[in-house]
C-alpha positions as CSV (number, residue, x, y, z in Angstrom):
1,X,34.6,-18.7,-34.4
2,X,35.0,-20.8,-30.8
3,X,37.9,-22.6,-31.0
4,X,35.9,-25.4,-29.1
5,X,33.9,-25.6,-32.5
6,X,36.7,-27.3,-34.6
7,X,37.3,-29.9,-31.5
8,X,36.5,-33.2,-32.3
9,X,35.2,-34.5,-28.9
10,X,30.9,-35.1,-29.8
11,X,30.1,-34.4,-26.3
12,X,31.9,-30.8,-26.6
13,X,29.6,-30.3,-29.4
14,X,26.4,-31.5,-28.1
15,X,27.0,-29.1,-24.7
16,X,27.9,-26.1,-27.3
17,X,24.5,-26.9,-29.3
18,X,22.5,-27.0,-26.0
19,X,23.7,-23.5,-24.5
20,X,23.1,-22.0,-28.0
21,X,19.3,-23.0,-27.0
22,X,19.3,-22.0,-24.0
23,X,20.8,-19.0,-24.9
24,X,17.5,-18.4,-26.9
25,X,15.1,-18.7,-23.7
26,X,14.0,-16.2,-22.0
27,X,12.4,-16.6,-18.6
28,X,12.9,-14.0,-16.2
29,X,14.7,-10.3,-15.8
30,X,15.2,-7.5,-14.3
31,X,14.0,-3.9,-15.4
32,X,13.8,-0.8,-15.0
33,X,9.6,1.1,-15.5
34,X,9.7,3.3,-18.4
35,X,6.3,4.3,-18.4
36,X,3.1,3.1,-16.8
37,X,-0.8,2.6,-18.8
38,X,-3.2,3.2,-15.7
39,X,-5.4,2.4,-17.7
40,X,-4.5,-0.8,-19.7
41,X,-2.6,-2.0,-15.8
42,X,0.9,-2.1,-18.1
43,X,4.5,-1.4,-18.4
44,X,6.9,-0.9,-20.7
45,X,10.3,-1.8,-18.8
46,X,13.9,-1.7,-20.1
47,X,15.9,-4.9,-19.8
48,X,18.5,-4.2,-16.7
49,X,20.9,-7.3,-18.3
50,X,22.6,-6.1,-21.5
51,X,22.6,-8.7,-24.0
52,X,25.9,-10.4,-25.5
53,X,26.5,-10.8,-29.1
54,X,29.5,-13.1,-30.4
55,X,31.4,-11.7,-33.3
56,X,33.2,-14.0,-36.0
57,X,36.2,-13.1,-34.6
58,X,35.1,-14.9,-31.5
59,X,35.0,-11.6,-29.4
60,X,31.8,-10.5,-27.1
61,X,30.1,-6.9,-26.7
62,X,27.2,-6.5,-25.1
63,X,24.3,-4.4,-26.6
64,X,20.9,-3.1,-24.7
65,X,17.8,-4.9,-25.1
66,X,14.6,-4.1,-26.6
67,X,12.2,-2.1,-24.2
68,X,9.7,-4.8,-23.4
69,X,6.4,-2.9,-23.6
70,X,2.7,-3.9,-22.6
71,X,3.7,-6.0,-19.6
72,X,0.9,-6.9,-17.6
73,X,1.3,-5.5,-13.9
74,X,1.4,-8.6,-11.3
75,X,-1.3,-7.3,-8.8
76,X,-1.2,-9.1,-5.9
77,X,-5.3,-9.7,-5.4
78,X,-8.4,-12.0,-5.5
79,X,-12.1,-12.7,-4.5
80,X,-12.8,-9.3,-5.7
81,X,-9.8,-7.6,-4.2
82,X,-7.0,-6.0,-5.1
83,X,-3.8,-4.0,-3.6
84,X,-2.7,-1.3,-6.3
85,X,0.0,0.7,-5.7
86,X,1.0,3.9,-7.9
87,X,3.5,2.7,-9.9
88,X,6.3,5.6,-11.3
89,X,8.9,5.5,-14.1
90,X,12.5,4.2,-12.6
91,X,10.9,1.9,-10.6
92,X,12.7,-1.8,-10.9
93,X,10.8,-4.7,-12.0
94,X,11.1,-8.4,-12.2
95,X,9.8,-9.4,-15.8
96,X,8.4,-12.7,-16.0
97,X,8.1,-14.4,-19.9
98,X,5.6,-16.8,-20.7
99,X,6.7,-19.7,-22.7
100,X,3.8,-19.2,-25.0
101,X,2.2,-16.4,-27.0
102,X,-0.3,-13.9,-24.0
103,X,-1.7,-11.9,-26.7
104,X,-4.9,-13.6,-27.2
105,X,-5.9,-14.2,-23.2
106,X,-4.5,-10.9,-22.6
107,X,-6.7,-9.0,-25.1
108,X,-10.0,-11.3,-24.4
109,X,-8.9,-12.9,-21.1
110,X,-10.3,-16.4,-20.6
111,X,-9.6,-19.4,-22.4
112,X,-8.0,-18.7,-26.0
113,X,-5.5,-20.3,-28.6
114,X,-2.3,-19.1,-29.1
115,X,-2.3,-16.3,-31.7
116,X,1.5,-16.7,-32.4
117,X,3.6,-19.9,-32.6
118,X,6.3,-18.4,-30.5
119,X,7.4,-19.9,-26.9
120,X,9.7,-18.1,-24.1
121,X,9.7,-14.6,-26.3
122,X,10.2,-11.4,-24.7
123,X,7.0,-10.0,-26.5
124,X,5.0,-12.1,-23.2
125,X,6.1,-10.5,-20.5
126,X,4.6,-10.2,-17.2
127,X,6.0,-7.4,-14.8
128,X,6.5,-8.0,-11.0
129,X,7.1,-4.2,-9.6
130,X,8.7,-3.6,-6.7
131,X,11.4,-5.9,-6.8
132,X,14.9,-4.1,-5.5
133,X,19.0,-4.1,-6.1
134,X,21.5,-3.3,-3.4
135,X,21.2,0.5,-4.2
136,X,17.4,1.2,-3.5
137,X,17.1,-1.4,-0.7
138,X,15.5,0.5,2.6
139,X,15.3,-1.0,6.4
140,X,12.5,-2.9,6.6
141,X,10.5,-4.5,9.6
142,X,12.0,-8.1,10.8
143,X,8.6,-7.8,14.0
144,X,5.6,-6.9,11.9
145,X,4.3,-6.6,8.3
146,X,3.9,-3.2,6.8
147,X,2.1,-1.5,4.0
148,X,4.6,1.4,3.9
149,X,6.3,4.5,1.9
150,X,9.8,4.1,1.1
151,X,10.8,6.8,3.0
152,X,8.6,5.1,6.3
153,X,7.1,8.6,7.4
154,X,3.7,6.6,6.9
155,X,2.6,2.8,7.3
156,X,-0.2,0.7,8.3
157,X,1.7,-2.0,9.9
158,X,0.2,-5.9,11.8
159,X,2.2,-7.4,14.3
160,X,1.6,-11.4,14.3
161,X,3.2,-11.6,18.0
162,X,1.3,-8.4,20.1
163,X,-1.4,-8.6,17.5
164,X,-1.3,-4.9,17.4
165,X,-2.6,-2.5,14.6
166,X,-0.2,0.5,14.1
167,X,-1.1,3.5,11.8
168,X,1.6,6.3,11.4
169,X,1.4,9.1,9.4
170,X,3.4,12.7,8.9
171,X,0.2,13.6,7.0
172,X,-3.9,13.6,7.7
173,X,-5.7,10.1,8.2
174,X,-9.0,10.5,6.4
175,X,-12.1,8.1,7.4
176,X,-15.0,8.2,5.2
177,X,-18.0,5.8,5.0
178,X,-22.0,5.1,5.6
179,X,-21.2,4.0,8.9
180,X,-17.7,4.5,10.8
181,X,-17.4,2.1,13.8
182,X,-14.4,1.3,16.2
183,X,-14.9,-0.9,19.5
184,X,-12.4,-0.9,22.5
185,X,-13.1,-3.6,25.2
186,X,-10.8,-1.8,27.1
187,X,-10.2,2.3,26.4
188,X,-9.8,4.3,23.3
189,X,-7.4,7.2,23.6
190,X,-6.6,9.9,21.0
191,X,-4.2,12.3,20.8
192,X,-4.6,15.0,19.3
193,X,-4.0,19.2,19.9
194,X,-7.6,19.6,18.1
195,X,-10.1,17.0,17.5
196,X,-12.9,17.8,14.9
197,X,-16.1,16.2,14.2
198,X,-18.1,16.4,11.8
199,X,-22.5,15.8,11.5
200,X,-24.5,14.1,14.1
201,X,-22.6,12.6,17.1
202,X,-24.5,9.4,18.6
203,X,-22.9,8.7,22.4
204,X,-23.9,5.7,24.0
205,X,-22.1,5.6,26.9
206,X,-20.8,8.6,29.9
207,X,-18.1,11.3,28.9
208,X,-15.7,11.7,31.4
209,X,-13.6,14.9,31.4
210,X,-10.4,14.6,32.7
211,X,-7.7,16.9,34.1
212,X,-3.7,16.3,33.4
213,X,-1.5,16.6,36.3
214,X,-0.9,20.0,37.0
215,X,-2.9,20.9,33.5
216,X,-6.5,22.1,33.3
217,X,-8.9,21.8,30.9
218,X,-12.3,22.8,30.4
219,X,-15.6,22.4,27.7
220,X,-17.0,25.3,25.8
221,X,-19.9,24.8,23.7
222,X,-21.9,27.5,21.2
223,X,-25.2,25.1,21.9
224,X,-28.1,24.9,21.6
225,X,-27.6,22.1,23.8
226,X,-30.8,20.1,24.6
227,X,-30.8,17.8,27.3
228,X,-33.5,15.1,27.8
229,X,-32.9,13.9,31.5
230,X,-31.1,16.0,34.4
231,X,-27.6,18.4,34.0
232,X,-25.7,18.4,37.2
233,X,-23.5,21.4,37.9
234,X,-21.1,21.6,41.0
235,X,-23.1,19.4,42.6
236,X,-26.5,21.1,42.0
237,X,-29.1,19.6,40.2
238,X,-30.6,21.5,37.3
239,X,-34.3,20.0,37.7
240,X,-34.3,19.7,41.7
241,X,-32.1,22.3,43.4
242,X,-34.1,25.4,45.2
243,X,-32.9,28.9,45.9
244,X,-31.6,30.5,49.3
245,X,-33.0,33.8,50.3
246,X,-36.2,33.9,48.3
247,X,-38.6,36.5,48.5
248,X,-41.5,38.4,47.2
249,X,-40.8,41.3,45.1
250,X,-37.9,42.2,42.4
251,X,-35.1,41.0,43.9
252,X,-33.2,38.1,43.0
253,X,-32.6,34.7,44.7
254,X,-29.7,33.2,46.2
255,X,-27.3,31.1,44.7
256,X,-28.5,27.4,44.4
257,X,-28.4,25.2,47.7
């Protein structure tokens, strides 16, 4: 027993009645992912806070908490979109309890009565992954914001200042759709030791082919090529140049004037 329970003072009494309620009310935690319901958009997450029981004796040990499973993943999302994310099992977690019974809206979603009674219990919990202690903390951006791996070999990042668009990848960037379209008022440059494409290619504009300082470079198609208006070549014209030293007979001409 607390000793402060056989003082006599009322208001010492009343504060030692009100953290015994509060002791009951469970609003928010940290945890640790235990296994994730693709499916269902779930998680069941261990309690990181050990809970404290109070012997007789007036003593304190802490035991470890129920595995709070079910927890509804906090997408971030709306208007018909959403950002997932693949979620894995040690992953930390902010749990965030109800104060009253989720079971109905979360099984039927809209509007529903409560189908239990109970308020603040750690059977309505709703998990907020990605949260992160001292230990798993990473350097992040303090110029842009970034949609990133932990490890940063890849991120799609937006810089509010430059307004730039940044993609960086150790891996392959993949761009699939019905229509594929990117617009440069000023240039578009790709780097790249092979570039690959893929169907029918559309140009609406010249091709310029240009050589590096002290590089060289050069074009070499497999064809057939079929070209609607004139090919110029060193100069010549493929549709207007003529021949030097033409005559009758089987011989063959000159090289193009």
């Amino acid at each position: 027993m607390d000793r402060r329970e056989l003082h006599g003072d009322q208001e010492e009494t009343l504060r030692l009645l009100f953290n015994s309620i509060r002791s009951r009310i469970w609003t928010a935690l940290p945890g640790i992912v235990q296994s994730f319901d693709a499916a269902k958009m779930t998680v069941s997450v261990q309690p990181a806070i050990s809970g404290v029981i109070r012997k007789l004796d007036g003593t304190t040990t802490s035991v470890r908490m129920p595995v709070l499973v079910d927890c509804p993943v906090l997408w971030t999302g709306g208007g018909g979109v959403t950002l997932t994310y693949p979620i894995a099992v040690g992953d930390e977690a902010l749990v965030i309890i109800a104060s009253r019974c989720i079971d109905s809206w979360w099984s039927q979603g809209g509007l529903q009565d409560p189908s239990d009674l109970r308020m603040h219990n750690l059977s309505d919990g709703f998990a907020l992954v990605g949260v992160r202690s001292l230990p798993r903390t990473f350097a992040v951006s303090t110029s842009a914001a970034q949609l990133r791996t932990d490890d940063g070999s890849a991120y799609i990042e937006l810089n509010p200042t430059s307004k730039n668009i940044k993609a960086h990848t150790s891996g392959d960037v993949v761009a699939e759709g019905a229509n594929v379209n990117a617009t440069a008022t000023t240039a578009c440059t790709i780097q790249a030791p092979t570039i690959t494409l893929k169907g029918n290619i559309v140009l609406d504009g010249p091709i310029t082919q240009a050589n590096t300082a002290g590089g060289s470079s050069s074009s070499s198609l497999i064809g057939p090529v079929a070209v609607t208006n004139d090919v110029t070549a060193g100069g010549k014209s493929l549709k207007t140049h003529v021949h030097s030293g033409v005559q009758t007979g089987s011989g063959n001409t000159g090289q193009p004037v």
